[in-house]
C-alpha positions in Angstrom: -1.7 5.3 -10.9 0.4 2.4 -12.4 0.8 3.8 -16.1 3.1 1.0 -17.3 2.7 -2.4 -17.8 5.7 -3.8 -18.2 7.6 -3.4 -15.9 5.5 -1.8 -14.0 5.8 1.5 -11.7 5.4 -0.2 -8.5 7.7 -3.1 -9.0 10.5 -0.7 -10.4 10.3 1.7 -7.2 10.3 -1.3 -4.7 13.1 -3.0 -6.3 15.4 -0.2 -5.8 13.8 0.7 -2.6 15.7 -0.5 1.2 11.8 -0.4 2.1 8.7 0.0 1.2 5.9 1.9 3.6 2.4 1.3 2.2 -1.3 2.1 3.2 -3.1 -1.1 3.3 -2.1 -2.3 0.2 -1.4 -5.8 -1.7 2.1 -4.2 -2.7 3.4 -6.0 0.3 3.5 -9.3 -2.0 5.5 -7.8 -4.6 8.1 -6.5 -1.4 8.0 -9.8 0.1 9.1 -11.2 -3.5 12.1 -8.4 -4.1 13.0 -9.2 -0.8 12.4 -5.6 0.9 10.9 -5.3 4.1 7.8 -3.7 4.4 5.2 -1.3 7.0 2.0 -1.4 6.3 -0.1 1.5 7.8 -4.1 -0.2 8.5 -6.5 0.3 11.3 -8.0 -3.1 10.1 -6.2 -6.6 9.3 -4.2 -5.8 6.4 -4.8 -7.2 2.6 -2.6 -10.6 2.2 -2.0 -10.8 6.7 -0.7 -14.1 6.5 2.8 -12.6 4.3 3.2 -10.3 7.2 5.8 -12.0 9.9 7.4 -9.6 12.7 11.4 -10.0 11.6 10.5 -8.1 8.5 6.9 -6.6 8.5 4.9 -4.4 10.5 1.3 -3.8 10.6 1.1 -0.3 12.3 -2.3 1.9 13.3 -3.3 5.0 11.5 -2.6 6.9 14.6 0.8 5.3 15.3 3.2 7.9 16.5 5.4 8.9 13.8 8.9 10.1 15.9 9.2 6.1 16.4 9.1 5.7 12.5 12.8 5.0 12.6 12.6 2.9 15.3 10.5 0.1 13.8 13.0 0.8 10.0 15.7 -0.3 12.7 13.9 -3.0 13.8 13.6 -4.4 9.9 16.9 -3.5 9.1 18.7 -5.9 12.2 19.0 -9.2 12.4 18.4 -12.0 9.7 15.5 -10.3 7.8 16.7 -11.4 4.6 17.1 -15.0 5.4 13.4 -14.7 6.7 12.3 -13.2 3.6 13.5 -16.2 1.8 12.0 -18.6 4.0 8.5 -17.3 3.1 9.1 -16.4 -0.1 9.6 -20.4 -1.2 6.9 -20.8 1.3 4.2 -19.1 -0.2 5.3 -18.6 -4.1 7.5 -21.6 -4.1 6.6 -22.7 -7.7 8.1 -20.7 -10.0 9.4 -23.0 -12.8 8.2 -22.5 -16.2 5.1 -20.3 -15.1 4.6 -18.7 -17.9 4.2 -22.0 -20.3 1.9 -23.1 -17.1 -0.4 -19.9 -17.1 -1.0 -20.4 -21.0 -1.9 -24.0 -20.6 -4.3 -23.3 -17.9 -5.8 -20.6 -20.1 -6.3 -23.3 -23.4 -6.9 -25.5 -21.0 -4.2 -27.9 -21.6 -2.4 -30.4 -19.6 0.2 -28.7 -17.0 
């Protein structure tokens, strides 16, 4: 349970995490914006699929066989995963500038 609000539990523990290993949650969208590579464990299509791409996420079954754990970490670890990661991150949360003003205009519904 996420006792704090600011910042919160889960962000602080990915942000100083080299990965983060989850159970079909929507954490992956905070990893993807810290930049850590992620493994999601789901029998069913994961929460947010369309952040998952193979250089730095894994969707693996229930049943997967846990001696290749360290396998597919190697696999996240190699290669450009990074650059990747930056690549979809402007993709999909590209618009970042002044959100803050932009959330409280949409919420008194004033002109972004």
């Amino acid at each position: 349970n996420d006792t704090s609000f600011i910042s919160s539990s889960t962000m602080d523990l990915i942000s100083i995490s080299d990965i983060t290993i989850t159970f079909n949650s929507t954490a992956v969208e905070e990893s993807l914006c810290l930049e850590k590579p992620f493994i999601n464990f789901s029998d069913t299509t994961p929460p947010m699929a369309f952040l998952y791409n193979d250089k730095y996420s894994k969707n693996l079954p229930l049943d997967f066989d846990t001696k290749n754990i360290f396998n597919e970490i190697s696999s996240l670890s190699e290669g450009k995963v990074k650059n990747e990661m930056i690549n979809s991150k402007l993709n999909f949360f590209s618009e970042t500038n002044d959100s803050s003003s932009n959330i409280l205009n949409c919420i008194f519904n004033e002109k972004t």
